[in-house]
C-alpha positions in Angstrom: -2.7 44.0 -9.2 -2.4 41.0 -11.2 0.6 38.7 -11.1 2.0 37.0 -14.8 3.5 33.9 -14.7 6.7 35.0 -16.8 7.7 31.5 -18.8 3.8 30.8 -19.6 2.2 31.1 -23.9 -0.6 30.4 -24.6 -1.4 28.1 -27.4 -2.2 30.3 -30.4 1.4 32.0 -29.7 2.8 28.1 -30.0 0.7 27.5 -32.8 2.7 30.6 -34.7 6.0 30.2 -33.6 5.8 26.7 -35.1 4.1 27.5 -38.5 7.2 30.2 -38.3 9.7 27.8 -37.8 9.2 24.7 -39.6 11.5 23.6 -42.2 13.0 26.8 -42.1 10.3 27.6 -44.3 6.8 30.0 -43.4 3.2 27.9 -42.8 0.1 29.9 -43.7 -1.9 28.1 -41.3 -4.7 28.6 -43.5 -4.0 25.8 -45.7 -4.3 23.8 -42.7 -8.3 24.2 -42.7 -11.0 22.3 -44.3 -12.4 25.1 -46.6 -9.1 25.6 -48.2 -9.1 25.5 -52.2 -6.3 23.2 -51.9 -5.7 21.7 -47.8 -2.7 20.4 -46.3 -4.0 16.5 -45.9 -2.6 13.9 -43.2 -2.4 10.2 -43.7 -6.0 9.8 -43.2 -6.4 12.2 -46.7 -8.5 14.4 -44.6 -7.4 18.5 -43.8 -5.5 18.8 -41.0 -7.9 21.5 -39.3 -11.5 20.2 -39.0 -12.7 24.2 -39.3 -12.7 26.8 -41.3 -10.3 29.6 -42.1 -13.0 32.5 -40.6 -13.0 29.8 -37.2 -8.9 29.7 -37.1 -9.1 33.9 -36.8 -11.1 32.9 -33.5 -8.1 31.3 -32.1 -5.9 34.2 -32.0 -9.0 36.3 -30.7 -9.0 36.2 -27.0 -12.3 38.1 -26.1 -15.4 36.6 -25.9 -15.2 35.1 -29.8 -12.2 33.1 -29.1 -12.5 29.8 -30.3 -10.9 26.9 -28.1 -9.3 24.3 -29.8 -9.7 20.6 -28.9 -7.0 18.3 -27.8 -8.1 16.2 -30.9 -7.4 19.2 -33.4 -4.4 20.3 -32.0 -2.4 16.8 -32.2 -3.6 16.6 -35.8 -1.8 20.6 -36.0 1.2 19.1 -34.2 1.6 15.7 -36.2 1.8 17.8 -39.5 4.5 19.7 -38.3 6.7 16.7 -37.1 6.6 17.9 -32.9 8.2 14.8 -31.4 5.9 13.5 -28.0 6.4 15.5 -25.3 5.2 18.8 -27.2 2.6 16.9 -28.7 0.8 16.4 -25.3 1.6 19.4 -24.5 -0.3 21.2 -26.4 -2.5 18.9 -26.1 -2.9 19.8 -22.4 -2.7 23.4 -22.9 -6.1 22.8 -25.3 -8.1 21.1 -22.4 -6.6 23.9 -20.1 -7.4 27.0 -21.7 -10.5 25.7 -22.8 -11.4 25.3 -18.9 -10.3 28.6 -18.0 -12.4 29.9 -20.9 -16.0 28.1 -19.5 -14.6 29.5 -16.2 -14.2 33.1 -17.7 -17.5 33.2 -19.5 -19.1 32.3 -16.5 -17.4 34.1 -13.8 -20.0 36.5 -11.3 -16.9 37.4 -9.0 -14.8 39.4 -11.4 -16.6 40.2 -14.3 -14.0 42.1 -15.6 -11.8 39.5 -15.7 -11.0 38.1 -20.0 -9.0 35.3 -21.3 -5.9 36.6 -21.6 -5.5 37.9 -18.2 -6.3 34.8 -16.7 -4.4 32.3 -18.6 -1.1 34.5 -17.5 -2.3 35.0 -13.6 -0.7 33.1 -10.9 -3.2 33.1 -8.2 -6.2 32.1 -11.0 -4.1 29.6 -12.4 -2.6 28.0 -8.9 -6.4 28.1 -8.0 -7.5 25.7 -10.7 -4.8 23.2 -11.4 -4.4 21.5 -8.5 -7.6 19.7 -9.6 -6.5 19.9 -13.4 -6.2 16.3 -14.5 -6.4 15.7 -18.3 -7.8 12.0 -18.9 -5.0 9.7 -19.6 -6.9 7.6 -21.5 -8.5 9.7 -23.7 -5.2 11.3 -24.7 -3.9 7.7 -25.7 -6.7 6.9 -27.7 -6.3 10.1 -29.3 -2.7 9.5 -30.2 -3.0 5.9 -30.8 -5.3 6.9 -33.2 -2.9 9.3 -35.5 0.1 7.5 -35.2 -1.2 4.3 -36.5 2.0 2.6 -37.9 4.9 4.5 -36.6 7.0 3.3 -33.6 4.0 1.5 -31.0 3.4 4.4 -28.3 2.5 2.6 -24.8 0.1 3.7 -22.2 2.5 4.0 -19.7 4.3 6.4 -21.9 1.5 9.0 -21.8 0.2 8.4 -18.4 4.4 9.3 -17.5 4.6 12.0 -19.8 1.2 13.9 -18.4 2.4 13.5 -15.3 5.8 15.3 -16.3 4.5 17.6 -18.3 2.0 18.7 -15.0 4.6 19.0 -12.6 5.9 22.8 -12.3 3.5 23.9 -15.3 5.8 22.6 -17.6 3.1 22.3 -20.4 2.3 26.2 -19.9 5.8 26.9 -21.3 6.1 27.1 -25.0 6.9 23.7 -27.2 10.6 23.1 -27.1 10.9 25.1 -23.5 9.5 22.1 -21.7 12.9 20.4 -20.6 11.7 17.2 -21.4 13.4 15.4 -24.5 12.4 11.9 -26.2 14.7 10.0 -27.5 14.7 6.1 -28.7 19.0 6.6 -28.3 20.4 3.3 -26.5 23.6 5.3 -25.9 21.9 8.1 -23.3 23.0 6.6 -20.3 26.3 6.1 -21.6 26.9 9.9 -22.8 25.1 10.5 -19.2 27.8 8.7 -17.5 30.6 9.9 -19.4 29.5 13.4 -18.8 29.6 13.0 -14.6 32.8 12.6 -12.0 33.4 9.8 -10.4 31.8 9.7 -7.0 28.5 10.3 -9.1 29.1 7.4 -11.6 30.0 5.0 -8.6 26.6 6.1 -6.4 24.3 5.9 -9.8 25.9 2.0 -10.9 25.6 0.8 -7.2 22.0 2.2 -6.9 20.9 0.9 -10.0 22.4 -2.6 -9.2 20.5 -2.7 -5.8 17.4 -1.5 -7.5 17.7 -4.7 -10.4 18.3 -7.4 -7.2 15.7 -5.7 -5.8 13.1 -6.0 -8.7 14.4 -9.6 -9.1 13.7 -10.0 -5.4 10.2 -8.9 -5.5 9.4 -11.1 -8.7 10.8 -14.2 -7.4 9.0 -13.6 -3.9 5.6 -13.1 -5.3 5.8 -16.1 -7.4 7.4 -18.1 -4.2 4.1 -17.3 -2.6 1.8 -18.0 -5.9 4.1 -21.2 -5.9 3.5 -21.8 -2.1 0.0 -21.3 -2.5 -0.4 -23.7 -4.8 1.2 -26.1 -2.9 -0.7 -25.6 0.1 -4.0 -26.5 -2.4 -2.7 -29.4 -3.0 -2.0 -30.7 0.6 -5.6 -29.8 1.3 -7.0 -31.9 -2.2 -5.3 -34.3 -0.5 -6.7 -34.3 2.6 -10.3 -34.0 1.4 -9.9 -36.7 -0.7 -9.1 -38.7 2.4 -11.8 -37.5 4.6 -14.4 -36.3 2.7 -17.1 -38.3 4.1 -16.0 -37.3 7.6 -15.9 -33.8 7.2 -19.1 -33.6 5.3 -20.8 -35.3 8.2 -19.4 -32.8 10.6 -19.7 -29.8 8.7 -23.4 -30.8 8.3 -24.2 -31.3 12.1 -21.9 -27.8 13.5 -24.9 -26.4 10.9 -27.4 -28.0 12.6 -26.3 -27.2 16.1 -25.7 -23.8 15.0 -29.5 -23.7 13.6 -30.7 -25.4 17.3 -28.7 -22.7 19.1 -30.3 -20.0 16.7 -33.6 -21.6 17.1 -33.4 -21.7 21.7 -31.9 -17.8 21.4 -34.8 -16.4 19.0 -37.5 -18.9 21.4 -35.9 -16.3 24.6 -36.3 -13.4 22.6 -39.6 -14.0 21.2 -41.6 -16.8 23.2 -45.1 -18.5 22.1 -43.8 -18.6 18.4 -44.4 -22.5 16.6 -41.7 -24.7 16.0 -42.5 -24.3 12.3 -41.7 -20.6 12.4 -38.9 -20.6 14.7 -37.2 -23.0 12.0 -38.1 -20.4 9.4 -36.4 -17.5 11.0 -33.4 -19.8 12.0 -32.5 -20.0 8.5 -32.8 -16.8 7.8 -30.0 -16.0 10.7 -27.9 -19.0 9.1 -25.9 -17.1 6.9 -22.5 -18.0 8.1 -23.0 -21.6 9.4 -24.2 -22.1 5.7 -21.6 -20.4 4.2 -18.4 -22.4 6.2 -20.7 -25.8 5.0 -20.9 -25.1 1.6 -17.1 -24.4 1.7 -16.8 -27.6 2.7 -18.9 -29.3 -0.4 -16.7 -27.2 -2.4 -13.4 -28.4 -1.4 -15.0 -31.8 -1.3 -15.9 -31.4 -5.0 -13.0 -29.9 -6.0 -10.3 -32.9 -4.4 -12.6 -35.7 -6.3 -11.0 -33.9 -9.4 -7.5 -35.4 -8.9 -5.7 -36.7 -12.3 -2.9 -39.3 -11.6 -1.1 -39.2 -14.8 0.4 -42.5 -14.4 -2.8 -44.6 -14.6 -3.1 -42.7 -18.9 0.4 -43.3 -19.5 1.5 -39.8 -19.6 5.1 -38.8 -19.2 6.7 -35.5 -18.9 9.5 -36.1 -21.3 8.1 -33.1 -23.3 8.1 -30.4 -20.0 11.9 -29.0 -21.0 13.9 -27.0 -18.7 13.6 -24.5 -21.5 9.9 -24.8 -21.4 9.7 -23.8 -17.7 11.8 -20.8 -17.5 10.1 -19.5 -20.4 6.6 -20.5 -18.6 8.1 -19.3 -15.0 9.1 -15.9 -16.8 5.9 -15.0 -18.4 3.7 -15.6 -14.8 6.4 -13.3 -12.7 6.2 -10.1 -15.4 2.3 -10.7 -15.1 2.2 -11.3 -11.5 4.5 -8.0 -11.0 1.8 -5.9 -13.5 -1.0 -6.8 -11.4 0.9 -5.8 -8.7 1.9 -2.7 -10.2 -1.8 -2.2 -11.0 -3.2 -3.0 -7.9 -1.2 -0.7 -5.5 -2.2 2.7 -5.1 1.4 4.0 -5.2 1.8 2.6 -8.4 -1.7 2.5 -10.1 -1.9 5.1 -13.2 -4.5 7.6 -12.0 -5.9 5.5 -9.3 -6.1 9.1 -7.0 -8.9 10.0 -10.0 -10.9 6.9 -9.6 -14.4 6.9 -8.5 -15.0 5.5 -5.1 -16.5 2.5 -7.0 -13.6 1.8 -9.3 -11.2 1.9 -6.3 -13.5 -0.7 -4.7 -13.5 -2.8 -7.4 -9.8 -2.8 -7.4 -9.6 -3.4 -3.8 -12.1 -6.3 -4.8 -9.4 -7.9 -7.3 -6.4 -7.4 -4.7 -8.0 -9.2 -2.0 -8.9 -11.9 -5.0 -5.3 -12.2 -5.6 -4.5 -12.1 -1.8 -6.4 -15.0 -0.9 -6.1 -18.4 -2.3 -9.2 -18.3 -4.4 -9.6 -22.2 -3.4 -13.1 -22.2 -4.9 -11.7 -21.2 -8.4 -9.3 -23.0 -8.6 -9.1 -26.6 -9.8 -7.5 -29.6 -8.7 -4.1 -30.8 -10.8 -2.0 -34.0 -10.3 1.6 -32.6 -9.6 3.0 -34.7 -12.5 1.1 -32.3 -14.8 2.6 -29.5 -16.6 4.1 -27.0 -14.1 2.2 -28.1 -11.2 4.0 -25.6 -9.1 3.7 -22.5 -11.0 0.3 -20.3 -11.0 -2.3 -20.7 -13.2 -1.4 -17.9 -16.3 -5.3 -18.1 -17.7 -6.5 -17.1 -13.5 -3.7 -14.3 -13.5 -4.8 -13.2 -16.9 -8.1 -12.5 -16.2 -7.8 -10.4 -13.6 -5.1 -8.4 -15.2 -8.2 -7.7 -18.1 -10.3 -6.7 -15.2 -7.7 -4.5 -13.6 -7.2 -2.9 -17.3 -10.8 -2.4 -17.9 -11.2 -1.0 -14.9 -8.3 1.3 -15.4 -9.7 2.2 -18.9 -5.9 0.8 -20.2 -5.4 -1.6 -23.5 -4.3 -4.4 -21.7 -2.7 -4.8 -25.3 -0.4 -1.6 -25.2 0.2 -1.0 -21.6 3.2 -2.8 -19.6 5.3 -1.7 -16.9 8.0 -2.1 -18.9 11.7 -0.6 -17.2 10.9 3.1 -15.9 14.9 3.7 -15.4 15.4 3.1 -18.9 12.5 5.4 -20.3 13.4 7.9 -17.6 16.8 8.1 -19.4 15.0 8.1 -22.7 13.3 11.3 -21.5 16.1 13.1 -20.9 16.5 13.3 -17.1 19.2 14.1 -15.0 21.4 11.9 -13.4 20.3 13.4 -10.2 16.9 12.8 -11.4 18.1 9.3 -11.6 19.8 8.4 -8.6 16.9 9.8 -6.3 14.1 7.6 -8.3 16.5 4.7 -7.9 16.3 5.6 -3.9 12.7 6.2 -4.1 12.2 2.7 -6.0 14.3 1.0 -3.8 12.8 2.0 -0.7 9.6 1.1 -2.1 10.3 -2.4 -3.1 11.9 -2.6 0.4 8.2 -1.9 2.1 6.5 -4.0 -0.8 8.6 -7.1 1.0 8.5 -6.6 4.3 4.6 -6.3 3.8 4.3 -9.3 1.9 6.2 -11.2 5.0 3.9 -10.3 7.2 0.8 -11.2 5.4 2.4 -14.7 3.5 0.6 -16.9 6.2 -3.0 -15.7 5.5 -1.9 -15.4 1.8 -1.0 -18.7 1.5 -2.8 -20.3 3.8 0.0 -21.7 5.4 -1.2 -22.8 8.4 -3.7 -24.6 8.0 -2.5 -26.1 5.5 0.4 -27.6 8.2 -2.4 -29.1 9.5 -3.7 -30.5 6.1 -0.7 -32.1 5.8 0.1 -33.5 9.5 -3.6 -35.0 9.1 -2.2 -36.8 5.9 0.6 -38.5 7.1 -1.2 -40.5 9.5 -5.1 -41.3 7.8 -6.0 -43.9 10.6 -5.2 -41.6 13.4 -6.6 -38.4 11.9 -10.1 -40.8 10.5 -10.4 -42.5 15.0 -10.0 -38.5 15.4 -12.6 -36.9 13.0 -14.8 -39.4 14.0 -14.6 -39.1 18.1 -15.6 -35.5 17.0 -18.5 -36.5 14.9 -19.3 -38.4 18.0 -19.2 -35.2 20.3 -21.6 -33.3 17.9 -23.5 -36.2 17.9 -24.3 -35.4 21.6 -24.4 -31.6 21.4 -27.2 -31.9 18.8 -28.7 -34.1 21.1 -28.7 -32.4 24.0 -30.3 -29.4 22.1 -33.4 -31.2 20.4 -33.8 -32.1 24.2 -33.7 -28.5 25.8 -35.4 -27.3 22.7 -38.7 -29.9 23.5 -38.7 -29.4 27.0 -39.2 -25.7 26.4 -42.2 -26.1 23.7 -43.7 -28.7 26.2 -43.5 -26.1 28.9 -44.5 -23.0 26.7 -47.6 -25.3 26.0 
């Protein structure tokens, strides 16, 4: 016994029951196709149906003949009629669906019996295959990008929220107009909302929301407190290399060469009678991170000789305005707050769909952003513009590779306020208030994750070194140097034990 799902059409039965009711007025869909005498045309001047009036019969057949449309077709279909958004990607998703039942149908061995039109109404086969039933986000953009060139700009985010909608409880399996979602550009929704609900409900929804804005506010201004921070901390360490470059280059050099020594008596244990020569050789190979920490070293060394005092050009700061700053300070927190939106996996669009590899590569970026990326960045005088705030160009570019990555238009896609669009979208004030909780709670967690990691992010502590070095060069200089001295010996006392073994070995 097969079990219907009661609410479900398919999407021939849409197709009709809007050619039936539009304008009041009957469409023969057959003007719709490209053999037509005379076609029904869309802006691009081409038919609206890319096939022929014998091929739009298939549609309604559901046997082995029926002919699937594409999500591409029937957004042309539903743009001629005038269907606002939300039915539009719903039939859209209905196409992908039913054509993946079909290819399942045609190529069933366990119930051969089984047709089209059975399937697309059974619960069990369509609970079956819909929890992995994704439709591609970005496609479907493209698609609609595409066809509504010039009307009001459609974002990413948009789509990505209304798949997602339209996916939860089937909602797309119900006919267009049945969905329960409505989109609407009104600026007065939340007011008719509010008007509409008793009191205790107004009060709950107005304090939530206003937790949920400090909130936000709280999470921008903290993320660019540690970007600012980080910064900061650079700076302190510029400082100190410029001061002590010479003696950390000395030292960095001879910890490498004890650590090659010490590589060099362990490998002459574990593999005696092997030359001097060759026991250098596969020293080096081993000397991967002894290497690494020295060229670090050369790096920051570079990077601190890079220093601009301003004063020594004549430059003055008369033309940084307060104006200038808040407007600069503004831009990096919405970006820094996308790529954070971006990065998490909460909050990712379609990060669960990702390839292993993509979600590595993202991974890749957030530990990028996590760390102080002191080999990218470049040294600044703090008279410069905006010393203090993070580098918008560094930010930028990995925003493009968290977009590309994403398959988004970094061009088209923002954040942008979800409460608001929620309300555009006709939810409920119940709706509502539990996102606010949801969001809240969230932010909560973001922050109290943040505060545990903001020394490692920042680099906070040693950089409280940095600058306690700093404020005292002579000291710090007698102290780098006593250890120079130190490493002076160890090396020593290595070459020693090293040719005392080779002299015994021979």
């Amino acid at each position: 016994m097969t079990t219907k799902l009661s609410k479900i059409t398919m999407l021939s039965e849409d197709m009709l029951r809007i050619a039936n009711g539009l304008h009041g007025k009957l469409l023969d869909l057959n003007t719709l196709c490209c053999d037509h005498n005379n076609p029904a045309l869309l802006d691009d001047e081409k038919p609206v149906l890319n096939i022929s009036r014998d091929r739009l019969v298939d549609i309604f057949d559901y046997s082995e003949n029926h002919y699937c449309l594409s999500p591409g077709q029937v957004i042309r279909f539903g743009k001629y009629c005038g269907l606002d958004l939300p039915d539009l990607i719903s039939l859209m998703i209905k196409a992908e669906w039913e054509s993946l039942i079909s290819t399942i149908v045609r190529y069933s061995s366990t119930d051969p019996q089984l047709n089209l039109s059975t399937a697309l109404r059974n619960i069990e086969f369509t609970d079956k295959y819909i929890r992995d039933f994704k439709p591609d986000t970005g496609k479907f953009y493209l698609l609609i990008k595409d066809l509504t060139q010039g009307d009001n700009e459609i974002r990413y985010s948009v789509v990505n929220f209304l798949i997602n909608e339209l996916l939860a409880g089937k909602k797309f399996l119900r006919g267009t107009g049945q969905t329960g979602i409505i989109y609407s550009d009104r600026k007065n929704n939340e007011l008719i909302m509010l008007a509409e609900a008793d009191e205790s409900q107004r009060e709950e929804y107005n304090e939530l929301k206003m937790r949920w804005i400090e909130k936000s506010a709280e999470l921008e201004d903290y993320l660019l407190l540690l970007e600012q921070k980080k910064r900061s901390n650079l700076n302190s360490e510029d400082n100190y290399f410029s001061h002590f470059w010479k003696e950390e280059s000395v030292k960095a050099t001879l910890i490498c060469r004890i650590e090659k020594l010490k590589i060099v008596l362990s490998i002459m244990k574990e593999m005696p009678g092997l030359t001097y020569r060759e026991l250098l050789t596969m020293a080096d190979d081993r000397l991967k991170s002894a290497e690494t920490k020295k060229n670090m070293i050369r790096k920051r060394i570079a990077r601190s000789q890079n220093c601009i005092y301003s004063d020594s050009f004549g430059i003055r700061d008369s033309y940084i305005t307060e104006d200038l700053k808040n407007k600069y300070t503004k831009a990096v927190k919405t970006l820094l707050k996308e790529i954070w939106f971006l990065c998490h996996p909460d909050t990712s669009p379609g990060y669960e769909n990702l390839s292993d590899e993509k979600k590595k590569e993202i991974d890749k970026l957030w530990l990028r952003i996590m760390s102080s990326t002191k080999e990218e960045q470049q040294s600044y005088s703090p008279d410069m513009l905006l010393y203090h705030v993070p580098d918008m160009e560094q930010l930028e570019s990995v925003y493009y590779m968290l977009c590309r990555i994403l398959n988004i238009d970094p061009k088209h896609y923002e954040t942008g306020n979800r409460l608001e669009f929620m309300i555009s979208t006709g939810a409920s004030l119940n709706e509502l208030i539990e996102f606010l909780k949801h969001e809240i709670a969230q932010i909560s967690l973001q922050l109290t994750n943040l505060e545990l990691i903001q020394d490692e992010y920042t680099n906070d502590i040693q950089a409280q070194k940095y600058r306690r070095a700093n404020e005292n060069i002579s000291k710090h200089t007698g102290k780098l140097k006593e250890e120079i001295g130190e490493l002076r010996s160890r090396l020593q006392l290595l070459k020693n034990e090293i040719i005392n073994q080779l002299k015994n070995a021979n």
